[in-house]
C-alpha positions as CSV (number, residue, x, y, z in Angstrom):
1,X,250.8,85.0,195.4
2,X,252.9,82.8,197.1
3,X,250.2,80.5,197.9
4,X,249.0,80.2,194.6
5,X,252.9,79.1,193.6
6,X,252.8,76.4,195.7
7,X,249.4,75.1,194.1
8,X,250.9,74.9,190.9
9,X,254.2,74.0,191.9
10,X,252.8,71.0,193.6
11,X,251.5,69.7,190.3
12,X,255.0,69.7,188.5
13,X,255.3,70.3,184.9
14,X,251.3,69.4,184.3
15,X,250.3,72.4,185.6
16,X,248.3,73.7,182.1
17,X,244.5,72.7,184.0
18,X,245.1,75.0,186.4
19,X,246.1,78.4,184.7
20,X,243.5,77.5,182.3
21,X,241.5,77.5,185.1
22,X,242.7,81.2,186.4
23,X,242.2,81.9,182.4
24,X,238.5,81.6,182.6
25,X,238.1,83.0,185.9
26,X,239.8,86.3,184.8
27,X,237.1,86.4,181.5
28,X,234.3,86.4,184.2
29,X,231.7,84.7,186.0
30,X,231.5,81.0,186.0
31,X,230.0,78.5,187.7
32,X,232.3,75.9,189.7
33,X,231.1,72.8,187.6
34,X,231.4,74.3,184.5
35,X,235.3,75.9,185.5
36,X,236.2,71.9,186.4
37,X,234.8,70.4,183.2
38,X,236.5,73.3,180.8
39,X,239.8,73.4,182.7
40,X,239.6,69.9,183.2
41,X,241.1,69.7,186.2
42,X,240.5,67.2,189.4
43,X,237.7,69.1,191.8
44,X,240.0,68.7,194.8
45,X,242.1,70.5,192.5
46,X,240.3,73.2,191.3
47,X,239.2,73.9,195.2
48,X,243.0,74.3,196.4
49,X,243.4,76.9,193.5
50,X,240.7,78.9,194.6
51,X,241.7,78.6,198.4
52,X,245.1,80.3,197.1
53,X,243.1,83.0,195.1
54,X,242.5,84.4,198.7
55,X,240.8,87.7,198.6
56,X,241.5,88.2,194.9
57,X,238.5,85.9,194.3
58,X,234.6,86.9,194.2
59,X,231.5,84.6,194.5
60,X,228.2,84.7,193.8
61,X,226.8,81.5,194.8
62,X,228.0,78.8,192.7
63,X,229.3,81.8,190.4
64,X,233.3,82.4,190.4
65,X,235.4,85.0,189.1
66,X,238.5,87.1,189.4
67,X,237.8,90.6,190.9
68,X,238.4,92.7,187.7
69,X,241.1,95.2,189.4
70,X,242.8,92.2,189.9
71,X,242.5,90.1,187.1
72,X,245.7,91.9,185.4
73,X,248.1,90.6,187.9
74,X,247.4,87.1,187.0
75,X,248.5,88.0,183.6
76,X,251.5,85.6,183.5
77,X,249.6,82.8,185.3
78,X,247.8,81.9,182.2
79,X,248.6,79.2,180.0
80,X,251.1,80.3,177.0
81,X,249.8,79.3,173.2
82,X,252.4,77.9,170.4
83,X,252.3,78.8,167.1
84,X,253.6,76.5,164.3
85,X,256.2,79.2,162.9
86,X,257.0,79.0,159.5
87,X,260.1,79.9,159.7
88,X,261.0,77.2,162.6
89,X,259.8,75.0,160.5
90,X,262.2,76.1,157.5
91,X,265.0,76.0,160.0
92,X,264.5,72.8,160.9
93,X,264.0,71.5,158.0
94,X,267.0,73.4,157.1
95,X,269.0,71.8,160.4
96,X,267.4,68.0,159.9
97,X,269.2,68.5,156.0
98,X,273.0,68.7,157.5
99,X,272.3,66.3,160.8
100,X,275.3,63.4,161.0
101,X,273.4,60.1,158.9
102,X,271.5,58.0,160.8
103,X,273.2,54.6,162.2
104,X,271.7,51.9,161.4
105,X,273.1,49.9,164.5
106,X,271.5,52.3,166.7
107,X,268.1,52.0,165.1
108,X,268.6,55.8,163.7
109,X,264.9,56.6,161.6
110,X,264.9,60.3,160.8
111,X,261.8,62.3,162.3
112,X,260.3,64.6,159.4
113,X,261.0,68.6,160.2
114,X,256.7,68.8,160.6
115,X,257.0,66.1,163.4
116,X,260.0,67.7,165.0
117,X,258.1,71.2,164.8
118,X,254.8,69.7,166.6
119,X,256.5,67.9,168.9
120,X,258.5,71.3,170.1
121,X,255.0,73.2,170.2
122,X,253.2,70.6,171.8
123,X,255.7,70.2,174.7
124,X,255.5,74.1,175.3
125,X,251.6,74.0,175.0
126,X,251.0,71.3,177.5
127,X,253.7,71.6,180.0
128,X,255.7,73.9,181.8
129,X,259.0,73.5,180.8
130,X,261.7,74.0,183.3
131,X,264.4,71.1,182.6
132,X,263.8,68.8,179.8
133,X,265.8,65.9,179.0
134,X,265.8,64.0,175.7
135,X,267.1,61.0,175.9
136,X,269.2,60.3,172.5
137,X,268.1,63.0,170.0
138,X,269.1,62.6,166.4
139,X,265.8,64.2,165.3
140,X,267.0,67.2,167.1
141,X,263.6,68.2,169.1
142,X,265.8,70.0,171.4
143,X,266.6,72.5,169.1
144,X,263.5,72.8,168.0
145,X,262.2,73.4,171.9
146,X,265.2,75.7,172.4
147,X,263.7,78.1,169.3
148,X,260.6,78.3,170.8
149,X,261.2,78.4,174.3
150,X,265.4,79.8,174.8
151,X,264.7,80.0,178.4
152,X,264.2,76.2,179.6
153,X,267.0,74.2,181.0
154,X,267.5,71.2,177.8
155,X,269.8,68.5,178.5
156,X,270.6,66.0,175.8
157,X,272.3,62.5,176.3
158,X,273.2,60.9,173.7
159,X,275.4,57.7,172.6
160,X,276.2,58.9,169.5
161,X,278.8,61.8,169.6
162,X,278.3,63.1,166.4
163,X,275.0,64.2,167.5
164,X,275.9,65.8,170.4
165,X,278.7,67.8,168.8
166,X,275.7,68.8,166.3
167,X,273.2,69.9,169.0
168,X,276.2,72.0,170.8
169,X,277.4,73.4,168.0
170,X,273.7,74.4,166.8
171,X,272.5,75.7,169.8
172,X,275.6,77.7,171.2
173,X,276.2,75.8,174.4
174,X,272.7,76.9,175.7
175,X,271.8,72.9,175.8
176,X,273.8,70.9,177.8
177,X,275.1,67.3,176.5
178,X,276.4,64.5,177.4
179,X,277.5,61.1,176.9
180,X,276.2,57.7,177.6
181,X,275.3,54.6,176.7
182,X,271.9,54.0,178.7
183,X,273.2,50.3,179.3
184,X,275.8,50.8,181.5
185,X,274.3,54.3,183.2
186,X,273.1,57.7,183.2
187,X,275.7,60.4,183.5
188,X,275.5,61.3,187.3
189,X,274.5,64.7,186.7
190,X,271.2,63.9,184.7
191,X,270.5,61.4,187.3
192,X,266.6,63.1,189.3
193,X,268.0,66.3,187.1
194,X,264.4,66.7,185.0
195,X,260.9,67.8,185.4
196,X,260.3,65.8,181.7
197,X,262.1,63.4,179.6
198,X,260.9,62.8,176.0
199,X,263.1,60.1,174.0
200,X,262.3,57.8,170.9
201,X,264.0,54.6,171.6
202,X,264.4,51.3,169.9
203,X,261.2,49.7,169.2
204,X,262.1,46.7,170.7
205,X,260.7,45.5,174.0
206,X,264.2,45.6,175.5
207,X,265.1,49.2,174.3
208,X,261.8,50.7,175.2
209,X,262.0,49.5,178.8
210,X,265.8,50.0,178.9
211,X,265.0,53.8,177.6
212,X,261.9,54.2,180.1
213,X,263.8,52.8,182.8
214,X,266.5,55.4,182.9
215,X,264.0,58.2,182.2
216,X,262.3,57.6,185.3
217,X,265.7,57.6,187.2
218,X,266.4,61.2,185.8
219,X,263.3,62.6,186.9
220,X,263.4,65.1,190.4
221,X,259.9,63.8,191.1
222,X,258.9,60.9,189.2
223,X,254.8,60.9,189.8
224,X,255.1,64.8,189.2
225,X,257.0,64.5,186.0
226,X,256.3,63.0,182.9
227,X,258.0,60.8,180.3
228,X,256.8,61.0,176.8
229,X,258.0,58.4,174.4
230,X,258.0,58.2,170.9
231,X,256.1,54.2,170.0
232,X,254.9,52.6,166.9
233,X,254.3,49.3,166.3
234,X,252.5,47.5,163.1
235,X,248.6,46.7,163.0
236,X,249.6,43.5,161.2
237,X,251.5,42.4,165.1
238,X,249.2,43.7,167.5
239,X,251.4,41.6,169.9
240,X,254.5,43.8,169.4
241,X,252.1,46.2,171.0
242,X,251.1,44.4,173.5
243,X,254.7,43.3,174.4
244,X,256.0,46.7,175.3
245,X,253.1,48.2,176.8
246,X,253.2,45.1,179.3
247,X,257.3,46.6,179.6
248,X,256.0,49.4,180.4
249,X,253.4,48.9,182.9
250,X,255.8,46.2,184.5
251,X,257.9,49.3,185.4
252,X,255.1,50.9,187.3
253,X,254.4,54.1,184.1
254,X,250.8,54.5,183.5
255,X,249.7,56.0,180.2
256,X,248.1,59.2,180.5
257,X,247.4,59.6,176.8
258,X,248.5,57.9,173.5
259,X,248.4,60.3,170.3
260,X,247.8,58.6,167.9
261,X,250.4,59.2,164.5
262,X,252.0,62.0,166.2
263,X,255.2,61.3,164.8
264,X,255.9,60.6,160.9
265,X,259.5,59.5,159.5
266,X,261.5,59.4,156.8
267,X,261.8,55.3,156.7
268,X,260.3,52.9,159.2
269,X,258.0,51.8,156.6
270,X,257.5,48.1,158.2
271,X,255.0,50.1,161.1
272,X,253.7,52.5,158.1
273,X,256.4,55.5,159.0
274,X,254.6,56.9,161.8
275,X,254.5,56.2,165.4
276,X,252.3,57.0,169.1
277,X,253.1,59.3,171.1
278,X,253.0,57.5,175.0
279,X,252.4,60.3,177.6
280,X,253.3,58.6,180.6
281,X,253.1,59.3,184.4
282,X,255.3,56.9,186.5
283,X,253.8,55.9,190.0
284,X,255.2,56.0,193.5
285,X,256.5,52.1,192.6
286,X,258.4,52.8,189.2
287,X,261.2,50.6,189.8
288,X,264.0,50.0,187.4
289,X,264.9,47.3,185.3
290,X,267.4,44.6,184.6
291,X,269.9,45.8,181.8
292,X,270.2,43.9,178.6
293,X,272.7,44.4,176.3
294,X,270.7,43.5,173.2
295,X,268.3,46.5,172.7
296,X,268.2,47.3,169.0
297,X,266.9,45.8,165.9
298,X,269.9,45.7,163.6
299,X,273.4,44.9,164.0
300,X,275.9,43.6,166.5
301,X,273.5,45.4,169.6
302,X,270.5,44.0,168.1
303,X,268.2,41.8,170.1
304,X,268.7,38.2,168.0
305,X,272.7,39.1,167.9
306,X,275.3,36.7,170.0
307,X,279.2,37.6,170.1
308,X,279.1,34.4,171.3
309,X,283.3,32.4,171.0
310,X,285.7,32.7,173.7
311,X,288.7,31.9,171.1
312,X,289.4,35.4,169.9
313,X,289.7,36.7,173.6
314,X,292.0,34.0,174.4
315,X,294.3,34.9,171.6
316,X,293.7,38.9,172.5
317,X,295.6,37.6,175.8
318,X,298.1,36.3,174.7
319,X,298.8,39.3,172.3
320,X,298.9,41.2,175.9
321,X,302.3,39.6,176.3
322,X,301.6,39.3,180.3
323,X,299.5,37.5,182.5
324,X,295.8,39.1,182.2
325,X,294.4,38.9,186.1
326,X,290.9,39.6,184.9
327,X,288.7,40.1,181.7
328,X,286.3,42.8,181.8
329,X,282.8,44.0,180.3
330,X,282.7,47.1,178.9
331,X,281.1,49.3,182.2
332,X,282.3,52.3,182.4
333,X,280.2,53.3,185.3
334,X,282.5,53.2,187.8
335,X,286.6,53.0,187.9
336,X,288.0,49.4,186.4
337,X,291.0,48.7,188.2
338,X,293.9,46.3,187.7
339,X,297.4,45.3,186.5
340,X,296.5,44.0,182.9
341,X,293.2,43.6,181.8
342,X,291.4,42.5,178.8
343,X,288.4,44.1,176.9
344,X,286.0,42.6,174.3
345,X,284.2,45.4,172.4
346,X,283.0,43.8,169.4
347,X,279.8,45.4,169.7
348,X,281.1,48.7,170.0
349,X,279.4,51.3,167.9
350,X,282.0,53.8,167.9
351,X,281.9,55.3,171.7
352,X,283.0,52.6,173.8
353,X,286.9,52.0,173.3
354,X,287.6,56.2,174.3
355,X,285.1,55.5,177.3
356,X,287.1,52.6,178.6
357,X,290.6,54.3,177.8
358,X,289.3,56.4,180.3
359,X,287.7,54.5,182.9
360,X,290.4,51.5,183.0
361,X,293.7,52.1,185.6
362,X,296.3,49.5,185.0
363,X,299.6,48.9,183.2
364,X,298.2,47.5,180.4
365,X,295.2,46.9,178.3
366,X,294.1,44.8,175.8
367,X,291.2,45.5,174.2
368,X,289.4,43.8,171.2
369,X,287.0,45.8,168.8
370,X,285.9,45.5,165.0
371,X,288.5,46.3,162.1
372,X,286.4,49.0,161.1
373,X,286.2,50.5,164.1
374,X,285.8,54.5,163.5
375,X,288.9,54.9,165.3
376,X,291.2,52.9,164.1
377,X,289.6,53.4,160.0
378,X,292.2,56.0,158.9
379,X,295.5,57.6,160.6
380,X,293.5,60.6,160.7
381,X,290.9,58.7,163.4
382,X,294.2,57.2,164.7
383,X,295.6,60.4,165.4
384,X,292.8,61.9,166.9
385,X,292.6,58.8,169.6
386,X,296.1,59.2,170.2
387,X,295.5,62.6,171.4
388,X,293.1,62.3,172.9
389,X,294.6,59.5,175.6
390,X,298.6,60.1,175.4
391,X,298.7,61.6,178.5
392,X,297.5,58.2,180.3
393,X,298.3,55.7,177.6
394,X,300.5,54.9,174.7
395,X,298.9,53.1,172.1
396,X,299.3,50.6,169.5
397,X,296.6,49.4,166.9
398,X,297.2,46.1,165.8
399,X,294.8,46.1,162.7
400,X,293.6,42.6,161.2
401,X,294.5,40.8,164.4
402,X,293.8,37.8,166.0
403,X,292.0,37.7,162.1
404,X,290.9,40.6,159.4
405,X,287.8,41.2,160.8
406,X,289.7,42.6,164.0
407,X,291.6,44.5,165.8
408,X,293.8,44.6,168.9
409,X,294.4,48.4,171.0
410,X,297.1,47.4,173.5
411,X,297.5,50.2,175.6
412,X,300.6,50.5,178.2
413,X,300.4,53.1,180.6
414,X,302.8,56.3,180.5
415,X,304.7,57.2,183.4
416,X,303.2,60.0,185.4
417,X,299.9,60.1,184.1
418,X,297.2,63.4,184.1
419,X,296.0,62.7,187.5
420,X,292.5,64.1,186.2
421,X,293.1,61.3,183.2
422,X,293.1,58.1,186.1
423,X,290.4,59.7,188.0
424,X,287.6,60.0,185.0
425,X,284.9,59.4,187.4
426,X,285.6,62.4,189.8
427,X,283.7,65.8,189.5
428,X,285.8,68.6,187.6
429,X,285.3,71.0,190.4
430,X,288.2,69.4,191.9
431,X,290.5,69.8,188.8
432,X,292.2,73.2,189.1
433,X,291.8,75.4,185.9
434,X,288.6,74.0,184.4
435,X,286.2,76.1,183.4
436,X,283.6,76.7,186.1
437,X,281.2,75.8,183.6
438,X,281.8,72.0,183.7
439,X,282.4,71.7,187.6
440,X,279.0,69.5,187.8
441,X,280.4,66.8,185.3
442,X,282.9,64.2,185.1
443,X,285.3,63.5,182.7
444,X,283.6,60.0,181.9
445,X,280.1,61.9,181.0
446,X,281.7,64.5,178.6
447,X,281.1,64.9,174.8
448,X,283.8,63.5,172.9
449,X,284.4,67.6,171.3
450,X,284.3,69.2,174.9
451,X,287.1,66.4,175.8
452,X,289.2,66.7,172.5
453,X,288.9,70.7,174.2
454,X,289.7,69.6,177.5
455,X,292.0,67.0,177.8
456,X,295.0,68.2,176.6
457,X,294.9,71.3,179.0
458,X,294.8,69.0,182.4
């Protein structure tokens, strides 16, 4: 049947047409224009299949059908049927109960445990699913899909680390997560890693393109894949609508479907808590997009907001006591390199300051972030951060400086530093003694609980 494989491998993860079309041909006779309009499926399509069927198919004219001693041994080639479990849907609800609070700042609106549930079944009734990646998941949809189908590859990135210590946790390793902030980059290893990527960004024009953009780099095949996102806008702004759909197209996605109210929340009541689901196909042109930095609706990452004033990184230079050679934006991407440099985080939501401990090499930083930064809030936070970096830098928090809506991290570099520690963007197969596990990944990409694990072993 190797034939037949390639048939349906060479229409990715939207193969469902097809093995409905080997479905009705095992229940009998049936004519070729009625199997393309019940399967429907392209003719062209359709004939390839039956090319493949070889001598396991019989015709009677315009009549088709499986030989009946054969028919059994297509078995697994039809398409699988979800049920709405009861019980997945008490466990989720269950899950959805204890999940880390939403963040406002990162546009967090909690899916209901219903919408999680038929999002997970639809997935595994429409697609075959191989390697999914969700792109941020505080609903938690991947453990949902892991319940119902344990044996696909899920792979969550996420810039919120609470969530992906949550998904771990919950699902026993079996989905893979990782760390990023879609602004500066997908982790390398996600990067043409997926056959589908389903994400709910930020409803803004900005987020939803930024979001889409990255989901197209992280599929293998991008016009055999798919990328289903999560869109509501409300009736009262059809121009909202029109805005991102124009992002969207821009980046060369066309829209396969759009489900109407597939998706219902607790909150967003300004588009009537519901949203679209976009089924989206990109073309042989999806392109990506310029990054902006304003993506959300509320707070300092929000679309409208401006840091704006040069006056508090001045004074965060001089509190660097040496001469700062160069000032730079938070981009983590690659290795920042230097003697002293200078950071302004302001809009950091919690993730940042760790990421660039890690990606900056020089003998000093200075780095400027909000008083009530998460960790600098509590010597317990402070501790943990200390930890997590004293084998690369020693740190001091200068709270309420240059004024009490800030803080200072001045970090001086320890002599002989973890090697692994000044080479954050290098893949852990070359670190002696890590588990084999997380050879593919690099330190930069990790979960902040898989590095609290890690980092003080290297």
């Amino acid at each position: 049947m190797s034939s037949l494989n390639e048939v349906l491998s060479s229409h990715g993860v939207r193969q469902r047409p097809l093995r409905t079309a080997i479905a009705l041909l095992g229940d009998g006779w049936i004519r070729f224009d009625e199997l393309v309009r019940r399967a429907a499926a392209p003719r062209r399509s359709v004939e390839e299949l039956l090319e493949s069927l070889g001598d396991d198919l019989e015709r009677d004219g315009d009549a088709l059908r499986l030989r009946p001693s054969a028919a059994a041994a297509y078995a697994d080639f039809r398409p699988r049927t979800e049920k709405n479990a009861p019980e997945l849907l008490a466990e989720m609800s269950r899950l959805i109960e204890r999940v880390p609070p939403p963040l406002p700042a990162l546009d967090h609106v909690q899916a209901t445990a219903e919408t999680v549930v038929r999002r997970a079944v639809w997935l595994g009734a429409q697609y075959e699913l191989g390697r999914l990646l969700f792109l941020g998941d505080h609903d938690l949809t991947s453990l949902a899909v892991h319940a119902l189908r344990p044996e696909a590859e899920l792979t969550v990135v996420d810039l919120d680390e609470r969530v992906l210590a949550y998904v771990d946790e919950h699902s026993g390793g079996a989905i893979r997560t990782l760390h990023a902030d879609l602004r500066v980059g997908l982790p390398h290893a996600a990067l043409g890693s997926a056959d589908l990527v389903f994400s709910d960004p930020p409803y803004t024009p900005e987020g939803m393109g930024l979001f889409a953009a990255r989901g197209v780099e992280a599929l293998a095949d991008p016009p055999l894949g798919r990328l289903l996102l999560a869109y509501g806008y409300s009736p009262r702004h059809p121009a909202l609508g029109a805005q991102v759909q124009q992002e969207l197209l821009r980046l060369g996605l066309t829209f396969e479907a759009i489900l109407p109210d597939f998706h219902s929340y607790h909150g967003a009541q300004a588009i009537g808590a519901s949203a679209d689901l976009y089924v989206c196909q990109p073309t042989a042109r999806a392109r990506k997009q310029k990054v902006k930095q304003g993506i959300y609706t509320h707070g300092p990452q929000s679309v409208e907001s401006s840091a704006g004033g040069t006056a508090l990184m001045d004074r965060v230079r001089e509190i660097a006591g040496r001469p700062v050679v160069e000032t730079a934006r938070a981009d983590w991407s690659k290795p920042i390199n230097g003697e002293a440099l200078a950071f302004d985080l302001r809009g950091d939501p919690g993730p940042w300051l760790l990421r660039v401990l890690l990606a900056a090499n020089a003998s000093r930083l200075a780095i400027l972030v909000p008083n009530s930064h998460p960790d600098l809030v509590n010597a317990a936070a402070q501790a943990d951060l200390h930890a997590l970096v004293s084998r690369k830098y020693q740190l001091k928090l200068l709270r309420s400086l240059p004024d009490n809506k800030h803080a200072v991290v001045v970090a001086d570099l320890v002599d002989s530093p973890a090697v692994p520690l000044t080479r954050a963007h290098a893949r852990l197969a070359n670190v002696p003694g890590v588990d084999p596990a997380l050879h593919p990944y690099r330190l930069i990409d990790l979960p902040r609980h898989t590095l609290a694990d890690l980092l003080p072993t290297l």
